[in-house]
N, C-alpha and C positions, 0 to 999 in steps of 0.2 A: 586433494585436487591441486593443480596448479595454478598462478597465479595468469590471468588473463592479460594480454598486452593493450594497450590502448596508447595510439600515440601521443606523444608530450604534447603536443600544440593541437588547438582546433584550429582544421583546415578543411573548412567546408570541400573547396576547391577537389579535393583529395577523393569527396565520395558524391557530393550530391548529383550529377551524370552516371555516373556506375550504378547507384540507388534506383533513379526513373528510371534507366532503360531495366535493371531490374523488374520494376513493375511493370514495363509494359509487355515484357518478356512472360513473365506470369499471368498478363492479363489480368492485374488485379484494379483495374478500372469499370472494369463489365460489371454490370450489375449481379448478381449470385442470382442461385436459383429460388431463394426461398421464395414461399409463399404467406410473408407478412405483406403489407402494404407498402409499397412503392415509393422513396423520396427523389424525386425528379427535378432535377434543375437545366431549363434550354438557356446555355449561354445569348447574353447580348450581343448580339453578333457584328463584333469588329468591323470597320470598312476594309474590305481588302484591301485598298494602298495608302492605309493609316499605319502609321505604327506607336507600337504600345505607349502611354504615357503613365504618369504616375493616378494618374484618376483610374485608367483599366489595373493598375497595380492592384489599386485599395479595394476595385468591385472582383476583380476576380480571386485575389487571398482571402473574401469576405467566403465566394462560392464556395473555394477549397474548401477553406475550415468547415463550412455549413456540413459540405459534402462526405468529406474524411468523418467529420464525426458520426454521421446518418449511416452509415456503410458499416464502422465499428458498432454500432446499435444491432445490427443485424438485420435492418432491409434492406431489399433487395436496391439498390441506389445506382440512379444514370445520371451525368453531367454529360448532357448533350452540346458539342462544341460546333462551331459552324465558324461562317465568315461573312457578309452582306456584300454584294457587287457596288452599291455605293455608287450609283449612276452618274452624277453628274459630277463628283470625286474623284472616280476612274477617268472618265472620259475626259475631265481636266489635263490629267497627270499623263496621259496620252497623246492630246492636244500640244501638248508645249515641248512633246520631248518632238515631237513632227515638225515645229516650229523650228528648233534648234537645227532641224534636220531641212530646213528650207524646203518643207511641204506643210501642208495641211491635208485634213480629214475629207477636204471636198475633193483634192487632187487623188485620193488616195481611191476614194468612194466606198460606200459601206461593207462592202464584204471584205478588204483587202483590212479597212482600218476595225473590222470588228476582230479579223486573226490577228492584228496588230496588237489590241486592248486584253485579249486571253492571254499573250505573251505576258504582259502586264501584270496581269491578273497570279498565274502561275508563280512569277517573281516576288512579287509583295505576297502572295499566302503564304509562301516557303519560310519569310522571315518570321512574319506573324506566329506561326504555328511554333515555331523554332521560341520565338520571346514566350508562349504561352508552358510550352515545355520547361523551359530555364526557370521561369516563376515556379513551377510544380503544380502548375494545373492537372487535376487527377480525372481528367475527363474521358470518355470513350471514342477513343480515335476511328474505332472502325463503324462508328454512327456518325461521323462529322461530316455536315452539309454545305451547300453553297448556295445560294439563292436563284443563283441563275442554273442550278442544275437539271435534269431531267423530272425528277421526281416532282421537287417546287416548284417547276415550271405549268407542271400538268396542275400541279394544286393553284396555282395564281390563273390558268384558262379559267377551270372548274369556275373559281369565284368568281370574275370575270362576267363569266355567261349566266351564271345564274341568279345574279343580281339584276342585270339587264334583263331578265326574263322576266325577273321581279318587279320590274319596274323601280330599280333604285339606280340604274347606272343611264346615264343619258347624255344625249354631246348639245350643248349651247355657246351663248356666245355670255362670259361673265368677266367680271375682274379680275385678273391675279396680279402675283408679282412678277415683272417681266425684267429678268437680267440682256440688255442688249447684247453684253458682250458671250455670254456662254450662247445664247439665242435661243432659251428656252425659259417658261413657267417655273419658280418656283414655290416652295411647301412654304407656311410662316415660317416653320422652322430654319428655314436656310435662310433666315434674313436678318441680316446682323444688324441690328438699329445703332445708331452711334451719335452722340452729340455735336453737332457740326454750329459754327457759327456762319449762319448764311445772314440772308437780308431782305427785310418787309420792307414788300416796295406799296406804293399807294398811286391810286390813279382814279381817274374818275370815269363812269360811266352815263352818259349823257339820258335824261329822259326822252323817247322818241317824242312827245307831245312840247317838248320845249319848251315844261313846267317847270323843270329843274336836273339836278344829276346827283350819283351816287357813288361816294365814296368807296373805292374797294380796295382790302389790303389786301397780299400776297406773297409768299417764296417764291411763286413760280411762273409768273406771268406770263412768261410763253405758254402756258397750257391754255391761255385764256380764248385763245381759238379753238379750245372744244368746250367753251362754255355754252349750258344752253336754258339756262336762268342765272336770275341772282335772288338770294332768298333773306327776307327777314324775320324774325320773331313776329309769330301773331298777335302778341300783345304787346309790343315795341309800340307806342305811341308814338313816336318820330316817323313811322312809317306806314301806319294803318291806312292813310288816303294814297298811297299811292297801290299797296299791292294789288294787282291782275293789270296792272298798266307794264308799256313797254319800254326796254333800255337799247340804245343803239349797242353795240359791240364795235368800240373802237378798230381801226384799221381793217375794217371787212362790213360786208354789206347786209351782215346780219339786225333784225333788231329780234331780242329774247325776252323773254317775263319775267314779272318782277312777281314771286308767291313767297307764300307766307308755312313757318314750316317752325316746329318746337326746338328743331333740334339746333336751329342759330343759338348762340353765345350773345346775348345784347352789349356784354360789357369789353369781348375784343373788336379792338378796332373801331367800326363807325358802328357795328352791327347789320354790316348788311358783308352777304358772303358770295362770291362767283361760285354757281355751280358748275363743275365739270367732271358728268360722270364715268366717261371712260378711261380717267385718271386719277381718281379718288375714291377710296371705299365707301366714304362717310355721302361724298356726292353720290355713289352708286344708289345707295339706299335711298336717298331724297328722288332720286329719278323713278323708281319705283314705284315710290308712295306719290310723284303726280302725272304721272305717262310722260315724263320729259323723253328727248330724244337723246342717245348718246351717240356722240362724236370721237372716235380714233384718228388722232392727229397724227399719229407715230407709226412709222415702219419697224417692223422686226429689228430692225441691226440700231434703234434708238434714233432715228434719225425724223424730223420732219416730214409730212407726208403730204399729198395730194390734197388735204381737205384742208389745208390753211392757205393763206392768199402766196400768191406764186412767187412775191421776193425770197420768201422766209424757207419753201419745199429744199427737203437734204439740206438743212442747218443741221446739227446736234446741239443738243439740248441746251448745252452752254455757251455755243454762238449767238443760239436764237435768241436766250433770256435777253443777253446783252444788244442785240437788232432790236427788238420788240421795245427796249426800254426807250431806245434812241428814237424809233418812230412814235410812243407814244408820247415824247418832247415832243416832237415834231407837228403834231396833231392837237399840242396843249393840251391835252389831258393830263401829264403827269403831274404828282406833288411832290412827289421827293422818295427817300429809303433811310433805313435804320439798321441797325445792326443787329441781329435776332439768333438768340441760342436759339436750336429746334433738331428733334430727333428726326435721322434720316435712315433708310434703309437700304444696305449695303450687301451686296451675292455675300455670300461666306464663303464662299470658295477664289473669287478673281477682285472681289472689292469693287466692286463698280457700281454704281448708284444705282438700287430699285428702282424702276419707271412702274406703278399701278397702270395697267396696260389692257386692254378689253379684246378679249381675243377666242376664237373655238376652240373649245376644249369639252374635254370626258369629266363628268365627274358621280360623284356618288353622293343621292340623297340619307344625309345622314339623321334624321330626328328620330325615325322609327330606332335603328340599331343603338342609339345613345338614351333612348328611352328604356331598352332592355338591360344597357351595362349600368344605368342608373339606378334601376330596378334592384338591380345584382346586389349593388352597394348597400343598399336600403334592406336589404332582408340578409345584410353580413357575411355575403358568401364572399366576399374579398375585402381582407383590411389593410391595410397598411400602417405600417413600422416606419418614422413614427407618425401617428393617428394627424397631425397638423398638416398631412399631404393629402388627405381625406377633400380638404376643401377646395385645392385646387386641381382635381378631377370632377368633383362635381359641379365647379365654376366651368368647367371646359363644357361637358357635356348639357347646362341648362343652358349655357347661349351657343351652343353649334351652330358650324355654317355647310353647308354643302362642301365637299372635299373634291380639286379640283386635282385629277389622279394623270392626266398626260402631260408629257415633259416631250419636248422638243430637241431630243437625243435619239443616239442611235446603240448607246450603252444600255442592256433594260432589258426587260418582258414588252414585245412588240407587241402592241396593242391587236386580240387576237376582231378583228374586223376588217371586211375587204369589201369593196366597191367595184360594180360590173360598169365597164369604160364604156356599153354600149349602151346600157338602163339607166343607169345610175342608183340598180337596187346596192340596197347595204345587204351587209350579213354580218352577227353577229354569230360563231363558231366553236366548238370544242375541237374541231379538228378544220387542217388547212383543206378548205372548200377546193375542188377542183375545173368548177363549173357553175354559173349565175343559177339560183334557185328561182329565178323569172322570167329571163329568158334562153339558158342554155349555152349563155356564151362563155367561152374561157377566158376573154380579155376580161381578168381581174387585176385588183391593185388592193395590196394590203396597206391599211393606215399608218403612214410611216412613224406616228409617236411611238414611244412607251410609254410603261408606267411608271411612276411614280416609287422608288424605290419604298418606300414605307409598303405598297399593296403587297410586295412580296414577303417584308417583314411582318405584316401585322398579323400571319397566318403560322409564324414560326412556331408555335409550341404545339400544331396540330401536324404544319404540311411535314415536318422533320421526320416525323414519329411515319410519314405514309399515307397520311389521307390525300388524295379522296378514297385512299382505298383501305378495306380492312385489316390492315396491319393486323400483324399479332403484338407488336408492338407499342398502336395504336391503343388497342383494346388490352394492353399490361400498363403502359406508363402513362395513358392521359385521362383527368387531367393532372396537369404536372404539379408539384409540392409548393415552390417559392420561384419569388423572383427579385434578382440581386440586382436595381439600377440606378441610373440618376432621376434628378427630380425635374430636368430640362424637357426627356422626353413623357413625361407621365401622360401627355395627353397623345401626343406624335406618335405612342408605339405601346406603351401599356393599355389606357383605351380603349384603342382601336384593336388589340389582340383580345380585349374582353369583349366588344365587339361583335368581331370576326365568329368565336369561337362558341358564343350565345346563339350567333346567325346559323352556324353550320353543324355544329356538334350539339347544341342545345344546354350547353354549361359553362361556366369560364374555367380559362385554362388555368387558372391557378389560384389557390386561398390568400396565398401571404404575400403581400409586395415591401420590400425594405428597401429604402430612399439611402445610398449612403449623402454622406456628407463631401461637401467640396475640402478636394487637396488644392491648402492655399500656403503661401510661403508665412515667413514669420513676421511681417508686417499686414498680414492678411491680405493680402493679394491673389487674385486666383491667378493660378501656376498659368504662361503663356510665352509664345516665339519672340514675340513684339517685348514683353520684357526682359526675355531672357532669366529668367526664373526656375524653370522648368527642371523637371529631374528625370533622366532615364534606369527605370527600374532596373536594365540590364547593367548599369555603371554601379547603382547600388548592390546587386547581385554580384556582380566582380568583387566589390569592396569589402563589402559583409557576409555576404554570401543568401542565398534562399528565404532559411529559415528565418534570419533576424530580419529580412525587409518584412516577410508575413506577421512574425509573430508583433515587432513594431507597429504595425498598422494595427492590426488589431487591439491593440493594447488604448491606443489613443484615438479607434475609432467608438466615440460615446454616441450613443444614436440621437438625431436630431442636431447635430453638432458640427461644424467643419472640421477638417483637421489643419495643423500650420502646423506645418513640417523644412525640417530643414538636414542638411545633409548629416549632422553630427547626431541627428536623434536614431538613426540604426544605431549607433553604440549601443543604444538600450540593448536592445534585440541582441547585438552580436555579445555585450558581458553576459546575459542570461544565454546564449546558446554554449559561452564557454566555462560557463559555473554547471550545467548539467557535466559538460564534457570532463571538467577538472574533479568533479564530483565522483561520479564515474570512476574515472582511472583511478582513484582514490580505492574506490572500493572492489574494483576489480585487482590493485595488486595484494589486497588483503585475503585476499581467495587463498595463497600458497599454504598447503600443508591443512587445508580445510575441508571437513565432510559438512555438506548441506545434508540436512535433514526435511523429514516432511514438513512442510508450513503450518499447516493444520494441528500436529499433533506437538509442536512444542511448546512447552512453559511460555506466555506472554505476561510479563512484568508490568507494574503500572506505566512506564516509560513508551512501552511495545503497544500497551493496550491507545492509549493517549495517539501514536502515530497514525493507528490507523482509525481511529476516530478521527482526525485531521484529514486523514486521504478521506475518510468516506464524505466529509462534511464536503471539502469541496470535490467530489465528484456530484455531489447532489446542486452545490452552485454552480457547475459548470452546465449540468439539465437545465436548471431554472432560466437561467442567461440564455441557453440558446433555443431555446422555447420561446421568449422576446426577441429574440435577434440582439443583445446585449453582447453583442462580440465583447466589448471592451470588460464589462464583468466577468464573463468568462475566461479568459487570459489574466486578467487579475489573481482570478483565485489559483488557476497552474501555476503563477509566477509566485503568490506566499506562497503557497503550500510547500512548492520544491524549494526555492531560498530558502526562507525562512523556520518554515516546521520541518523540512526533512534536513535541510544541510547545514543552518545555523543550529538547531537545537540535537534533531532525533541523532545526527550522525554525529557534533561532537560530545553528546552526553552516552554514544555507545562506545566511545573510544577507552570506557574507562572498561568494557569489556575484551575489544580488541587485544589492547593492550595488557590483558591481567594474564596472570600462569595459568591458569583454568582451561583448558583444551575447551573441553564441554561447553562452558560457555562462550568460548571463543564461538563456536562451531554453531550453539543457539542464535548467536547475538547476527554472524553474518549471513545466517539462513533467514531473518528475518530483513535483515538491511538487504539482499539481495530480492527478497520478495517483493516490499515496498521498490524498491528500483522500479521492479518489471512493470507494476502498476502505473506509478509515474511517468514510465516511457509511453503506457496507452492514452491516460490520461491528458499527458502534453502533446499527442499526437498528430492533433487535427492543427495547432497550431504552429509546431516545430519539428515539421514531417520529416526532413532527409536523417535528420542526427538521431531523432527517437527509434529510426528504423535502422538508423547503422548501429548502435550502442543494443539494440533489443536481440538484432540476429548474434550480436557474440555474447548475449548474457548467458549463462551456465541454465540449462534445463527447457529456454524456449524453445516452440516450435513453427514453423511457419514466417510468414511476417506482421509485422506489430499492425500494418494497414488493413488488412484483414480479422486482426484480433478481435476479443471484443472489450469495449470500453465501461471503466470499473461503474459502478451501478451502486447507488445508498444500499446500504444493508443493516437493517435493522443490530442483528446480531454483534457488529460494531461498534456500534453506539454505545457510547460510554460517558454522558453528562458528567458524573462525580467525579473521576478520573482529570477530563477537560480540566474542570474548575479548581480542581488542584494544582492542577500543571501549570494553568494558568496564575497560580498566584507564587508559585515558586517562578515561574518567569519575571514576576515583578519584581522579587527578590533581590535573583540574577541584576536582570537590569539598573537597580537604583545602586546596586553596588558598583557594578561597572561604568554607569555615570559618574559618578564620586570620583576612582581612580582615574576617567579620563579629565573630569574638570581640575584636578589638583596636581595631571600628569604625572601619575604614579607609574616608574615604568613594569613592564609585565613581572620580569623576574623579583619583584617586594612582595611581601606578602603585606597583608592587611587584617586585623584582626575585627573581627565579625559577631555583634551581638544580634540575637534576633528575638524579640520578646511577644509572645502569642497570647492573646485576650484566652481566659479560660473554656469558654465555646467554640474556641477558631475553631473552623472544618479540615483545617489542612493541616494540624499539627505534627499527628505522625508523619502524615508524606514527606513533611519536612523533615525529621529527621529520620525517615527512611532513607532520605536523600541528600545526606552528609557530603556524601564523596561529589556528588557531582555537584551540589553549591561550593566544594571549597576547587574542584577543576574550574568551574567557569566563571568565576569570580577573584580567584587566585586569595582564597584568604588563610592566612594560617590559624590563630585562634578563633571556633568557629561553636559561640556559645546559644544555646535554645532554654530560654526559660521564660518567667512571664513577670520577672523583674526589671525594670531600667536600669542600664550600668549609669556610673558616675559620669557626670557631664564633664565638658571640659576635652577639646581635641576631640570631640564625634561628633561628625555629621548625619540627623537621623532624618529619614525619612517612614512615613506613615503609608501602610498600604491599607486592604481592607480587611480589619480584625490583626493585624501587624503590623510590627514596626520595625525597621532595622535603624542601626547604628555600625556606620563606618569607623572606628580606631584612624588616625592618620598620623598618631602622634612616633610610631616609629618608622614611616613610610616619608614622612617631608619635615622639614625647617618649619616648626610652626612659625617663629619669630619673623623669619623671614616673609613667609606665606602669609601672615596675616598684613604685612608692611608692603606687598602687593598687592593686596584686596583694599587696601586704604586709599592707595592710589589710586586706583582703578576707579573706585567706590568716589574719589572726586571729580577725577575727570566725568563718569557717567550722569553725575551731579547738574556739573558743566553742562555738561551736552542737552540734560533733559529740563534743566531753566530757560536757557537759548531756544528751545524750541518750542516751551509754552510761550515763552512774550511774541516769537514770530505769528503762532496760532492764535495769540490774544490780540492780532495788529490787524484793525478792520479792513485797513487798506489790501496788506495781502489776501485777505481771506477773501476780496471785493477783486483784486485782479488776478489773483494767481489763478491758470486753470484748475478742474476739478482734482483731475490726477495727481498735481505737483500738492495741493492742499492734503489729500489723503493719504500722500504719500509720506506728509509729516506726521499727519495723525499715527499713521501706523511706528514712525521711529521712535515718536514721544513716547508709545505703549512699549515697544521693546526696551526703550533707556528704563523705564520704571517698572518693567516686570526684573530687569537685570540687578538694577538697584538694592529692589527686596530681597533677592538672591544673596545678594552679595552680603546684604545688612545680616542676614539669615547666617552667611557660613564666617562675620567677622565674632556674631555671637556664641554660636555651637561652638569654635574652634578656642575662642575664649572663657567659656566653660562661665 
C-alpha cells in the first residue's frame, strides 16, 4: 500500500470547523437508537447576553468529555443545549443601549421595548451558540431550548397554577432585596456583598418616663424612622428594669418599646439594638416574634417616603443619612461615629447599594418541597462529586426561607394572574382568561411582574424534554444521567430542580452532580473584568486551538480543586495534541510498500503482547476516573499511555523492525503499530476530539467516524502481568543507563559499554537477553555484557535495580581525569552552599522571623544540596575505582 500523507505541521485551524460541521452533517450528536439505558446531560443554561468565559470553558469541556465518552460506550446519549432569558441581565443590556439612544423602556412602553429585547435576545444567542460550537460542544442542536419559549413557557403556567392550587404559591407583603436602581426584587443570589468601609454612628434614645436614655449604634440611621422598637438581651442586666417601658424616637413624635429578645449581641455596642423591620432581615424576624409594626420608609426609585417627617420625604439615602445626622446634633442626642468595615449588598448587575425593602410580592412556600429533596439526599438517590458539597445543600435546605418569585420587570414569564377592574376578583390561570369568573366582566388587568428567572430554570431537565406533556422523549430521557456546575448555584438552581422535579415527576432529575472547581489565575485570584485577569476561551481556541484548551482543562481539573491557570499552560495541551499528530505522520509515512495483515491472526512478541496490556490497563483507568468524575485521572492515563508507552517506548523499540530487511516482519510489526493507533485515537477521543477524528478517518481500514466508534473496553484476554513486569524492569535498565550518559553528557553518537549482572532467580533474565537489540538501540551501548558477575571497578557507574544491577563503562566515552576534577569542584562549591544554609536554618532569629514559605523554602534546598552531594561523593568514587 502506499504511504499516507499527513501534513508537516499541526494546524488545528486547518480541520477543526470542517470536522464539526462534519458531525453535524452526519447527525452524530442525536442520541442513536439503542436500547441500552440513556446518558443524559441538560446543559446549564448560559444567560443569553452573557458571553462564554473561561469558567463555561472548564464546565462545558468537562460535559463534552463526559458526553463523547457515554456515546462511544454505546448508549443512547443527549447533551441537551439551551440558553436562560436571564431577566433582569437582558433587560439591563436593553436598558442602556435605550439610554444611549436618549429613550428609555418607559418612553418606549412594554410591547415596543419587549420586540426591542427579542432583537437582543436573537444577537447574543447567535454568538453564544457560535462560542459553544468553536469549544466542540457535541450537543443536540435540533433539541436546543429557550426559556422563554413556547414549550417552557406552558411548563412554568403549569407550575405556576398548580402550586397555587396547592396552596404553596401566595402574594404577601415580606422583605426582599430591593435594587432602586433596576426597580425590582432581587434573588440572594443577585447580590453582591462587598466590604465597604462605612461608619457607626451612635446616638441616644431618650426614655419617654425621663428615667434615663439609650444608647444606639448604627450604619444607617436614616432608617431609624422605621423603627418601631429597640430591643435588648433578656438577660442583659444593664437593662432588665427597664424592658416593656417606652423610648421616644428622636426627630418624630413617635415613642416605641423597649423588649427583650435572644437574638441581641450584649457585647456590640451598648447592647441595645433599633429595630426596623421593613429594612432589615434580622429586624424582620424580631417583628414577628413580638407583633411589632413594620414601617416602609422608602419609595420604589430608593427614595424617602411619606412615612418619615416631611423635611427629610425624596432625600436618597445618602442625603438623608447625612440631614438625619445634622438634626440629631441639633436635637442633642448625638455622640459621635467611627469608622466601621461592614459587608454591604450590592445588584450584580448596576452596583447600586441593596436597600432590604418590604414590599408585595408572589412567593413560594418552601419547607414542604425541601423536605422532600432532603429526603432524596438521605436515601442516596443524588450525590455529589465531590461529597464535601453534600453539606452545603443540606445547610440550604434545613434553614429555607420562603422564595420570593416576582421581579418587577417586564423581561420574563408574566406572572400568569389577572384582576377584574370592576370586582376586584383574582384569577389565577392555565390559559389567558377572557372574562371575570365573578362577575362576567372583560375589564381585566394581568399582573404586571414576572417571574423570577430561576422558576423557569429550576424545571429545565423536565420542561426541555416536553412536560407537561408526554413526551416520548420525556418518557426516553428523564430522568437525566449527571450534572456539570458550579458550587455558587447548588442551592439557586440544583435544589430547586430537585425540587421541582420530586413535586412534579415524582423523582429527581438527575443521580450525579459534579461541583467543578473555580478558574482562578496564578496568584489565585478568581478570574474577573475589575481585575482584568480573565481569559476568552475563543483567543485560547485561536491560539492553541479546540482540543488543547479541552484536553488542558481536563488534565488540571482534580476534583474538589480550583484550577490557576494561566495563558502558557495550553502549551501543555497543544505539545500533546502535536506529538499524537508528529506520531502519526511518523507512522503513516511508514505504510509505503506495506501489506497490513489481520490483527488478530499475527504473531504478537513479548514487546506487542506488553503494548497492549498498557492500552488495556489504561482503558480500564479511564472507566474508573470517569465513573468518579476524575476527569483529571482520566486524561492522565491517555496522556502516559500515548507519550510515553506507545511513542517513547512501543514505537521506538518497533523501529528496530521497521527498519530490518524482513518484509514479513516489516508488514507484522506495522499492522500492529497501526492497530494500537486506531485504538489510541478512540481512547483519546472524548478528550482530543477534532484531531483523533481527523487522524481516524485517514487511517488504512477504518470505517465510519472515531465519534461514534466504540471505546476500547479491559479485556481480559490482554492482560499480561508477567510480560508488564518484565518490560517494566528492562525500562529501568533502559533508564539508569540513559541517565548516566545524560549526567556525564555523553553525546548520542559514543557508545558506552554496558555490564548487566542478574541475581540467579531474576524473573527477567531471559527477557533481557532476548532483548539485546533493543537495550543496545535505546541506550546506545556498544559492549553489552549479561552475567551474574561484577566487572572490575574503577570508571563504572552502577546502579542497583530490583534483582539487578547495571554498570555504565565511561572510561572510553569521557576524560575521566578531567571529569572527576569537575565533580571536585562542584562537590565544594555544593559543600559551600549546603553549610550556609544549615547555620541560616540553625539562626533562631530567622526561623522566629522569616515567613513559613521562605523557611521551607530553605529546608527543601538544604535537602537538594545534600541529596546532590552524596551523588556526587557516589560518582567521585565509582569513577575512581
Amino acid at each position: 500500500m502506499k504511504a499516507i500523507e499527513l501534513a508537516k505541521a499541526y494546524d488545528p485551524k486547518e480541520f477543526e470547523e470542517r470536522i464539526y460541521q462534519h458531525w453535524m452533517d452526519e447527525g452524530a450528536f442525536k442520541p442513536s437508537d439503542g436500547n441500552g439505558k440513556p446518558f443524559v446531560i441538560v446543559i446549564p443554561p448560559p444567560n443569553v447576553t452573557g458571553v462564554l468565559h473561561m469558567g463555561h470553558g472548564l464546565n462545558n469541556s468537562l460535559q463534552d468529555i463526559l458526553i463523547r465518552y457515554y456515546r462511544m460506550t454505546g448508549r443512547p446519549t443527549l447533551w441537551l443545549p439551551g440558553t436562560d432569558h436571564a431577566g433582569i441581565a437582558t433587560q439591563n443590556v436593553v436598558e442602556k443601549r435605550l439610554r444611549a439612544k436618549g429613550t428609555s423602556r418607559r418612553e418606549l412602553g412594554r410591547e415596543k421595548f419587549l420586540e426591542e429585547t427579542w432583537k437582543v435576545k436573537e444577537e447574543h444567542h447567535a454568538v453564544i451558540i457560535r462560542q459553544l460550537k468553536k469549544i466542540g460542544a457535541s450537543c443536540d442542536w435540533s433539541r436546543e431550548r429557550f426559556t422563554l419559549d413556547e414549550g417552557l413557557s406552558k411548563a412554568v403556567r403549569e407550575v405556576f397554577v398548580s402550586l397555587y392550587e396547592r396552596g404553596l404559591i401566595y402574594r404577601g407583603n415580606y422583605l426582599v432585596n430591593w435594587c432602586p436602581s433596576c426597580g425590582t426584587a432581587l434573588s440572594d443570589d443577585e447580590v453582591d456583598h462587598k466590604e465597604v468601609a462605612g461608619r457607626l454612628y451612635r446616638y441616644y434614645y431618650p426614655l419617654a418616663d425621663g428615667s434615663g436614655k439609650l444608647e444606639i449604634a448604627t450604619t444607617r440611621p436614616e432608617t431609624m424612622f422605621g423603627d418601631t422598637a429597640v430591643a435588648v438581651h433578656p438577660e442583659d442586666d444593664r437593662y432588665r428594669s427597664i424592658v416593656g417601658k417606652m423610648v421616644k424616637l428622636p426627630l418624630t413624635n413617635r415613642e416605641i418599646p423597649v423588649i427583650a429578645d435572644a437574638y441581641v449581641d450584649r457585647e456590640f455596642g451598648s447592647g441595645a439594638v433599633k429595630i426596623t423591620p421593613a429594612h432589615d432581615p434580622n429586624d424582620w424576624e424580631i417583628a414577628g416574634r413580638h407583633n411589632l409594626e413594620k414601617i416602609n420608609i422608602l419609595t420604589p426609585d430608593g427614595l424617602l417616603s411619606d412615612a418619615v417627617p416631611e423635611p427629610f420625604r425624596g432625600m436618597d439615602v445618602s442625603t438623608a443619612r447625612k440631614a438625619v445626622i445634622e438634626a440629631l446634633k441639633a436635637e442633642g442626642v448625638y455622640i459621635g461615629d467611627k469608622e466601621h468595615l461592614h459587608q454591604v449588598g450590592h445588584c450584580y448587575r448596576c452596583d447600586t447599594v441593596i436597600e432590604p425593602y418590604m414590599s408585595e410580592q408572589w412567593f413560594v412556600r418552601m419547607k414542604s418541597l425541601a423536605d422532600k429533596a432532603l429526603a432524596a439526599w438521605e436515601k442516596d438517590e443524588v450525590r455529589f462529586y465531590p461529597k464535601k458539597w453534600e453539606n452545603t445543600y443540606t445547610s440550604w435546605l434545613k434553614n429555607i426561607r420562603d422564595w420570593c418569585i416576582s421581579r418587577q420587570l417586564w423581561w420574563g414569564h408574566r406572572i400568569p394572574v389577572w384582576y377584574c377592574n370592576d370586582c376586584g376578583q383574582m384569577m389565577v390561570c392555565r390559559e389567558d382568561p377572557s372574562s371575570c369568573s365573578a362577575c362576567g366582566s372583560s375589564s381585566l388587568r394581568q399582573d404586571p411582574d414576572v417571574l423570577d428567572t430561576w422558576f423557569s430554570s429550576w424545571l429545565w431537565p423536565f420542561s426541555t424534554l416536553g412536560w407537561p406533556e408526554k413526551s416520548e422523549d420525556l418518557k426516553r430521557f428523564f430522568p437525566t444521567s449527571s450534572l456539570v456546575t458550579g458550587y455558587d448555584i447548588i442551592f439557586f438552581w440544583v435544589a430547586r430542580m430537585i425540587m421541582s422535579s420530586l413535586e412534579f415527576l415524582g423523582e429527581v432529575p438527575f443521580r450525579d452532580i459534579y461541583i467543578t472547581g473555580l478558574v482562578r489565575d496564578k496568584q489565585g485570584r478568581k478570574m474577573s473584568k475589575s481585575l482584568g485577569n480573565g481569559m476568552d476561551p475563543l483567543e485560547i481556541i485561536d491560539e492553541f486551538g479546540a482540543d488543547a484548551m479541552k484536553f488542558t482543562l481536563a488534565f488540571l481539573a482534580a476534583q474538589g480543586q480550583d484550577i490557576l491557570l494561566a495563558k502558557d499552560d495550553f502549551k501543555f495541551g497543544s505539545k500533546f495534541a502535536n506529538k499524537i499528530w508528529n506520531a502519526t505522520r511518523f507512522l503513516l509515512m511508514n505504510l509505503e510498500g506495506r501489506e497490513l495483515l489481520d490483527p488478530e491472526s499475527v504473531e504478537r512478541k513479548p514487546l506487542d503482547r506488553w503494548i497492549f496490556h498498557r492500552l488495556n490497563e489504561a482503558s480500564a483507568a479511564v472507566a474508573k476516573a470517569m465513573e468518579s468524575y476524575r476527569f483529571n485521572d482520566a486524561a492522565n492515563a491517555v496522556y502516559e499511555f500515548f507519550w510515553s508507552d506507545f511513542c517513547d517506548w512501543y514505537i521506538e523499540a518497533s523501529k528496530l523492525s521497521l527498519y530490518s530487511d524482513d518484509d514479513d516482519e516489516k508488514n507484522r510489526a506495522v499492522t500492529l503499530l497501526m492497530q494500537v493507533l486506531e485504538e489510541s485515537m478512540r481512547l483519546a477521543h472524548p478528550f482530543l476530539s477534532f484531531i483523533t477524528e481527523e487522524i481516524y478517518q485517514k487511517l488504512p481500514g477504518t470505517k465510519g467516524d472515531v465519534i461514534t466508534a466504540a471505546y476500547p473496553v479491559w479485556r481480559e484476554s490482554r492482560r499480561d502481568e508477567k510480560t508488564a513486569r518484565c518490560f517494566s524492569a528492562l525500562q529501568e535498565l533502559i533508564r539508569f543507563t540513559r541517565t548516566v550518559r545524560s549526567e556525564f553528557t555523553v553525546s548520542p553518537e559514543k557508545k558506552v559499554d554496558v555490564h548487566v549482572r542478574t541475581d540467579k532467580d531474576f524473573f527477567a533474565t531471559d527477557f533481557f537477553t532476548q532483548h539485546e537489540e533493543l537495550v543496545r538501540r535505546l541506550t546506545g551501548a556498544g559492549e553489552l555484557v549479561f552475567s551474574d558477575a561484577r566487572p572490575k571497578s574503577g570508571g563504572t557507574i552502577p546502579a542497583a535495580g530490583v534483582g539487578f544491577e547495571v554498570f555504565v563503562d565511561l572510561r572510553g566515552a569521557i576524560d575521566v581525569e578531567k571529569e572527576l576534577g569537575k565533580l571536585e569542584k562542584e562537590l565544594a562549591k555544593l559543600e559551600g552552599l549546603e553549610s550556609s544554609t544549615q547555620k541560616k536554618l540553625a539562626n533562631e532569629k530567622f526561623l522566629a522571623n522569616a515567613p513559613a514559605d521562605v523557611v521551607e523554602k530553605e529546608r527543601m534546598k538544604l535537602q537538594e544540596f545534600s541529596d546532590r552531594t552524596k551523588k556526587i561523593r557516589s560518582y567521585l568514587h565509582d569513577l575512581r575505582g
